[in-house]
C-alpha positions, 0 to 999 in steps of 0.5 A: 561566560556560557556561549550564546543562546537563541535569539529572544525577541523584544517584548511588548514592554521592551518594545515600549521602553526603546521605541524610539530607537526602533525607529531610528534603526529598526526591529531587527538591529533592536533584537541583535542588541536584545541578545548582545552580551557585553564585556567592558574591563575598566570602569574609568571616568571613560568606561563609565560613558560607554557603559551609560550608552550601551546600557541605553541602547538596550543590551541583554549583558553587560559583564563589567570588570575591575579591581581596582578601589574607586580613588578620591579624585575619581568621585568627581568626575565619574557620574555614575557614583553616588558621591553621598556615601565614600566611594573609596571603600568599592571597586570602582563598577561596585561603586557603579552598579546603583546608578547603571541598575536604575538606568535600564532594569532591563539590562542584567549587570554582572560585577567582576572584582579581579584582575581578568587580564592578569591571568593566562592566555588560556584563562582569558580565552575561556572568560571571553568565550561566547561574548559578543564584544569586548571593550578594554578602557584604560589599560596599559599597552602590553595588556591591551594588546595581549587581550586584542590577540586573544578576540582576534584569535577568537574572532570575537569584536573588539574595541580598546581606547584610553583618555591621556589629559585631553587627548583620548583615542580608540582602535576598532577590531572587527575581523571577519564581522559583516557591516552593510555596505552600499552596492556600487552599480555595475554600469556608470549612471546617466547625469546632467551632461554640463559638457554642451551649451545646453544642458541636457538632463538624462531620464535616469534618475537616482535618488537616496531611496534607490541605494542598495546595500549588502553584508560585507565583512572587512579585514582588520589588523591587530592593535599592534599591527595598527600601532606598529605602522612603518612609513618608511615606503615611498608610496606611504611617504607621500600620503603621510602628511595628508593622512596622520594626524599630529594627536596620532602622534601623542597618542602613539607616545603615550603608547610607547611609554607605557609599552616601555614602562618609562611612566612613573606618576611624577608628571615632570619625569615623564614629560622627560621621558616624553619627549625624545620619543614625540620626535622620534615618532614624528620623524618617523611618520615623515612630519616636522617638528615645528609644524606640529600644533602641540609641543612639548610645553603642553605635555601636562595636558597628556596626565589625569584629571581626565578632561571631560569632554574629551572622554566624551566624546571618545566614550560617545564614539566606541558606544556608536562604532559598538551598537553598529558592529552588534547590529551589522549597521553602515560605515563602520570606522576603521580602525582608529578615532583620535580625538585631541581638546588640546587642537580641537580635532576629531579624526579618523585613520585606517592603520596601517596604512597600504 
């Protein structure tokens, strides 16, 4: 990857294609996405949601990387393939590639068909030089993490996530990159002073329109230090079962099983494996057992087939935090979304927590 250029500015006929979204978050945030170039590894059922978002919103580059052949059970549930013709001969962006050029001509497609993180640190870190984010789907924990340390050296944004059944999750790492942040006001602001008989109505008056906002860039963790968190604490111990969710919990146990390489593919050896490490991990994060919503006999819902919904919603949220990181637009997530069909939640956590 070559290093960035200078800004080219939206076209006329660009302009006409993405109007809409211009005037939902302006000329400026169109053109940043104008010269955004985009790395996603792993072109799954969830790689292929986020490719269809970032495609849409009018990126200049998107470099999509994968090796592996398309499987059969993937032909169903993967909307970018044509499933009139056998997948199974292509890697799994080639199979994609008709769709996603015919989705946004505007948008220039590059097809990797290797094994990018099976080479040196020194290799990668050449590969990924002068991207503007990197998005890793899919992959296994050590990979993951090793690729995270590579941006976060190279202070290159990056966004990893995975669909386990129907828990899915994704972890943000934007170091050093700024977000707009509203200005808090200096002084405390008159209000209604409810405190008397008769209210009294100040003549300050703050409207939506008055908020100010500025750059602010945020600190973020590794992927490892944010999936390493120890709660051990006393001022941690009591914040832990109000913040951490019950899915942090599957989703820290698939981690862990892949990290130790306790999955094999046989889905009933694996729940073995699965379930001293649940507990441990809810101990851990000063939870109870019985109080968890999800136990083990619903532990088949954390293995392929990936539950659509799931991914979408997963694949709808690293889209979003993506566009707002290239862009430098509000409230950015940090640095983990959870989202679990198996109890119906959505939830956001800040890791590790302070």
């Amino acid at each position: 990857m070559t290093e960035e250029k200078d800004n080219v500015q939206v076209s006329k006929q660009e302009l006409e294609i993405y109007d809409r979204q211009v005037r939902l978050w302006g000329m400026e945030a169109q053109t940043k996405l104008r010269n955004a170039k985009v790395l996603i590894i792993g072109g799954t059922q969830l790689g292929a949601e986020v490719a269809k978002t970032l495609s849409l919103a009018g990126v200049d580059e998107m470099h999509l990387v994968d090796h592996n052949l398309v499987k059969k059970a993937e032909i169903g549930s993967n909307f970018l393939y044509d499933a009139s013709v056998d997948n199974t001969t292509l890697t799994r962006w080639a199979a994609a590639h008709a769709f996603l050029s015919n989705l946004n001509k505007n948008v220039k497609l590059s097809i990797v068909e290797e094994d990018i993180l099976s080479k040196s640190d020194e290799e990668i870190e050449e590969f990924i030089r002068g991207f503007t984010i990197v998005i890793v789907l899919d992959e296994n924990y050590e990979r993951t993490a090793k690729l995270n340390a590579i941006c976060h050296k190279n202070h290159i944004r990056f966004i990893s996530g995975a669909i386990f059944g129907w828990v899915g999750y994704t972890f943000f790492d934007f170091d050093g990159h700024p977000f707009l942040t509203k200005v808090t006001p200096a002084g405390p602001i008159d209000r209604v002073d409810l405190e008397n008989d008769a209210p009294k109505v100040t003549n300050t008056v703050v409207t939506v329109e008055d908020d100010r906002f500025e750059p602010k860039a945020f600190a973020y963790p590794t992927f490892t230090e944010a999936f390493n968190s120890d709660f051990s604490s006393k001022k941690v111990i009591r914040k832990c079962k109000r913040i951490i969710p019950s899915s942090y919990f599957l989703v820290k146990t698939m981690l862990r099983a892949s990290k130790e390489n306790k999955l094999t593919g046989d889905s009933d050896k694996d729940i073995e494996e699965l379930v001293p490490i649940w507990k441990e991990e809810v101990l851990n994060g000063n939870h109870t057992l019985e109080m968890q919503p999800v136990h083990p006999e619903k532990f088949n819902h954390l293995f392929s087939p990936e539950f659509s919904p799931t991914t979408a919603c997963v694949g709808g949220m690293i889209g979003q935090e993506a566009i707002k990181t290239i862009t430098g637009g509000k409230d950015p997530i940090r640095n983990i979304f959870i989202y679990s069909a198996l109890d119906s939640t959505g939830i956001a956590c800040d890791f590790p927590l302070a």
